[in-house]
C-alpha positions, 0 to 999 in steps of 0.5 A: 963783917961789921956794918962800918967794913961795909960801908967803907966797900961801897965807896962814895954815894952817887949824887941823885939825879931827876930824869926829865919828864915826858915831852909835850903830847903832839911832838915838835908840833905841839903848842906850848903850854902858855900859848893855850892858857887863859880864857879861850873862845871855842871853835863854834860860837854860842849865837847869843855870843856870836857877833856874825848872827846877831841879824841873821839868825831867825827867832826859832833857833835862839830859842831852846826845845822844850825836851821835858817828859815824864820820865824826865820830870819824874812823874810816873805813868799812867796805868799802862795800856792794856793789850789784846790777848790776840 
């Protein structure tokens, strides 16, 4: 057979078609996309953002906890301690 005896056999090409994409994550309960797009506040403010605090809350917690060690600073130790042989 010659490749245009082949071709002739096939008959006409199919039109290609897409299949659709998978649906939103969460089913008919999902929020749209546009809904969730843009700037969104979290659920729990930062209290130097939070409105309802600016009176309430005490100084100690706007400020932060000093978490820096040794380790984190990357100094090394001193000579480790020495134990007893008992």
């Amino acid at each position: 057979m010659s490749d245009q005896d082949q071709e002739q056999d096939l008959g006409p090409r199919p039109e290609p078609e897409t299949e659709p994409g998978p649906g939103n994550p969460g089913g008919v309960d999902a929020v749209p996309e546009p809904a969730m797009a843009g700037d969104v506040e979290p659920h729990d403010l930062d209290p130097d953002h939070n409105p309802a605090v600016d009176e309430a809350l005490p100084e100690e917690m706007k400020t932060l906890e000093d978490t820096r060690t040794k380790a984190t600073e990357g100094e090394e130790d001193d000579e480790p301690e020495k134990e007893s042989p008992a």
